[in-house]
C-alpha positions in Angstrom: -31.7 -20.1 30.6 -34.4 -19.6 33.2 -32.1 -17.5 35.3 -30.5 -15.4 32.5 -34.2 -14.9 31.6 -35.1 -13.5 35.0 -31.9 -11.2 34.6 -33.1 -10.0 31.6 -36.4 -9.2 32.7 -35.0 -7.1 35.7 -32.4 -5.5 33.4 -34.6 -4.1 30.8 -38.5 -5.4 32.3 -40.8 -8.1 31.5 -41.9 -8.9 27.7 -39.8 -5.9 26.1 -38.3 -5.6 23.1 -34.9 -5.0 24.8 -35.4 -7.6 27.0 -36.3 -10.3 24.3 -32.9 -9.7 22.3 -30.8 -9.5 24.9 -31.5 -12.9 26.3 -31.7 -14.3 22.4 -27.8 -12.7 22.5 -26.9 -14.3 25.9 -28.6 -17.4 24.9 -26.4 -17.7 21.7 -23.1 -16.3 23.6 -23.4 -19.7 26.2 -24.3 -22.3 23.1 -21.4 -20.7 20.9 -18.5 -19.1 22.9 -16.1 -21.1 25.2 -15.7 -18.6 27.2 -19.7 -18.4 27.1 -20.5 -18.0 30.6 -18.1 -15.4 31.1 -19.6 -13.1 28.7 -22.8 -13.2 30.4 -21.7 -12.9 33.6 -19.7 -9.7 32.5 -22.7 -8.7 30.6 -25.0 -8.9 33.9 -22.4 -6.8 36.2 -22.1 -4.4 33.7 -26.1 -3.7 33.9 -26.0 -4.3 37.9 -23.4 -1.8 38.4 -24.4 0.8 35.4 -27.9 1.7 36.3 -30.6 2.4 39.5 -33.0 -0.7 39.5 -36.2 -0.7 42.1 -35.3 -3.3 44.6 -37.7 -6.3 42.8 -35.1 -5.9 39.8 -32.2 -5.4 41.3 -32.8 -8.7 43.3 -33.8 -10.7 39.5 -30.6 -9.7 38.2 -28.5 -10.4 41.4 -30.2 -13.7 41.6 -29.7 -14.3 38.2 -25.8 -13.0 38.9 -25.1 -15.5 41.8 -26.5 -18.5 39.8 -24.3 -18.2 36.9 -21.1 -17.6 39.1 -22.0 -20.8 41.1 -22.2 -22.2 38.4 -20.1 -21.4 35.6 -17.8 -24.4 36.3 -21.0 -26.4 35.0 -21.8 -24.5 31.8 -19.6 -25.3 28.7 -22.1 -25.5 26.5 -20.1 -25.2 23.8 -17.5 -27.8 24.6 -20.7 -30.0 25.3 -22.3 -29.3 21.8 -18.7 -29.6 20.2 -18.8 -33.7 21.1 -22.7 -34.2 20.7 -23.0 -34.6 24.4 -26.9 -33.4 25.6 -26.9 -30.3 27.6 -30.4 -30.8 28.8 -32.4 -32.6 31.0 -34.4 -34.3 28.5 -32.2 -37.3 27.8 -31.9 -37.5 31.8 -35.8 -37.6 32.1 -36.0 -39.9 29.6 -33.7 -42.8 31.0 -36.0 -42.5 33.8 -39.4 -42.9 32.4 -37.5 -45.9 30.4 -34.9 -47.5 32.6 -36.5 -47.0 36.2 -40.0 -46.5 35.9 -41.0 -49.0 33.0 -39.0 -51.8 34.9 -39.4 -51.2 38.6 -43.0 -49.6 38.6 -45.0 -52.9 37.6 -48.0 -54.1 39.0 -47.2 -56.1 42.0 -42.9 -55.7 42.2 -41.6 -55.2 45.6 -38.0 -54.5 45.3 -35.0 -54.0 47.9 -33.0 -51.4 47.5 -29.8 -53.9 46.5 -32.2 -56.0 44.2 -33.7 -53.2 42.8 -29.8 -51.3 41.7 -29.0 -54.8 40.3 -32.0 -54.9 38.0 -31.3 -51.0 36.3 -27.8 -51.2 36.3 -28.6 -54.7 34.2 -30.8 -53.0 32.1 -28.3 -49.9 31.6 -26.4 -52.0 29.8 -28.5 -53.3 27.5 -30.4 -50.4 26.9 -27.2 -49.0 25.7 -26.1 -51.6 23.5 -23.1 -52.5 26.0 -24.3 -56.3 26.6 -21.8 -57.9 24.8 -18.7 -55.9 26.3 -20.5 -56.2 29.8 -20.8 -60.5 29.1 -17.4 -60.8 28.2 -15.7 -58.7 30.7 -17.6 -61.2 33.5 -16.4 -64.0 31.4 -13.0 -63.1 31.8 -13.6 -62.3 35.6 -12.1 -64.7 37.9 -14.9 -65.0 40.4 -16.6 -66.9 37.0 -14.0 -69.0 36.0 -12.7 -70.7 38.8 -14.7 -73.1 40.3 -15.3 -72.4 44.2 
């Protein structure tokens, strides 16, 4: 949304009226339209090609041009919404202030880089309630069961 803002403020200037709605509509077209990402990248060609821009905007709405193209493959915000699946970073960030940072980051631990993976893919799993299926797949393992 960062980059369709900067497009909007090189389409129709900083803080306007014009500017403001268009990004709310651009905004709404990625959360609510499969096809999303396509409207707004048709949206922002047909204000890049339409109109003169001084060179500062026209470079804001090309920049904001070449990031959703690069990206499109990455945006289906609507398909992502459609299954409850996060489409921010916040869930990301979160896992690691809780996972990493709250387990690794204690006063005196010196991990290695193999110790350390072990310990946070261990506590993946329980942080998300997948101890149980994790014990009993590596009770069924073979390396467990059969003495060496």
């Amino acid at each position: 949304m960062e980059h369709i803002s900067q497009g909007a403020e090189g389409i129709f200037g900083k803080g306007t009226k014009e500017s403001q709605s268009w990004y709310r509509k651009m905004e709404a077209m990625l959360l609510e339209y499969d096809d999303g990402v396509f409207r707004v990248i048709r949206s922002v060609e047909y204000y890049l090609a339409s109109y003169e821009y001084k060179e500062s905007s026209r470079k804001l709405i090309a920049s904001c041009l070449t990031f959703l193209q690069n990206n499109a493959h990455l945006m289906e915000y609507k398909r992502f919404r459609d299954n409850g699946w996060p489409i921010g970073s916040g869930p990301v960030e979160g896992a690691c202030k809780n996972i990493v940072k709250q387990r690794l980051c204690r006063s005196g631990m010196r991990w290695s880089i193999p110790g350390g993976q072990t310990i946070l893919t261990l506590r993946s799993i329980v942080k998300s309630n997948r101890w149980n299926d994790f014990w009993n797949a590596c009770k069924k393992s073979p390396k467990l069961t059969k003495p060496a």
